[in-house]
C-alpha positions, 0 to 999 in steps of 0.5 A: 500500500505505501509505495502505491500511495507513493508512487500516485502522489509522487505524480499527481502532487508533483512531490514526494509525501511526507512521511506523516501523510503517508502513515495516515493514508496508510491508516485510513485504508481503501481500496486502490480505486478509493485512495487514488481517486483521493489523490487525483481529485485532491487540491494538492493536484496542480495538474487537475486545476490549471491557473487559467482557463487559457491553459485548459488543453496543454493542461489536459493534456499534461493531466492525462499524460500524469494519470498514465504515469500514475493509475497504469505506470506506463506512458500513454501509448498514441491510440488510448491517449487519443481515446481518453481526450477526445472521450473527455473533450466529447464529454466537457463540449456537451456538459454544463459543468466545467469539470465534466470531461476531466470528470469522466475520464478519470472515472473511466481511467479508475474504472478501466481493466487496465487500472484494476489489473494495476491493483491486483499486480499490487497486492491491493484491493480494487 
């Protein structure tokens, strides 16, 4: 569980955590899913929340290429990445919610066979 915990903040934080965190993440237990869901929607996440609005495609594309790194421990290969962006891009075009795309991928991501298979190689439970 710590170096799943490690390695998901280590990229969606951009830094490594503390040792404090790290024992009360440890202790807070979850699943997989749970804790990087936690981690990934945090306000600690530079990557889920871009300074401007102007930023909104370098940064979900940045975002995207972090959760490959992060939730499959794999760089993005060209098909799936391009999948995942226009899914989330299709998705934030016909919402009203400015979060929605960025929502929807990462539940996809979370959810996906790929990130389950993650898990289960881990030792953790999805």
């Amino acid at each position: 569980m710590r170096e799943f915990i490690r390695h998901v903040t280590r990229y969606y934080w951009a830094t490594n955590i503390s040792d404090g965190e790290l024992d009360s993440m440890e202790a807070a237990g979850g699943t997989c899913r749970s804790i990087a869901s936690g981690i990934m929607r945090s306000g600690r996440n530079p990557y889920r929340y871009p300074a401007t609005q102007d930023e909104s495609f370098n940064a979900a594309r940045t975002y995207l290429t972090v959760s490959y790194r992060a939730l499959y421990q794999r760089e993005p290969d060209s098909a799936g990445f391009n999948q995942w962006f226009n899914y989330g891009k299709n998705v934030a075009e016909n919402a009203e919610d400015g979060n929605a795309g960025i929502t929807a991928v990462e539940n996809g991501m979370l959810n996906s066979a790929e990130f389950r298979s993650v898990c289960l190689k881990s030792g953790l439970t999805f």
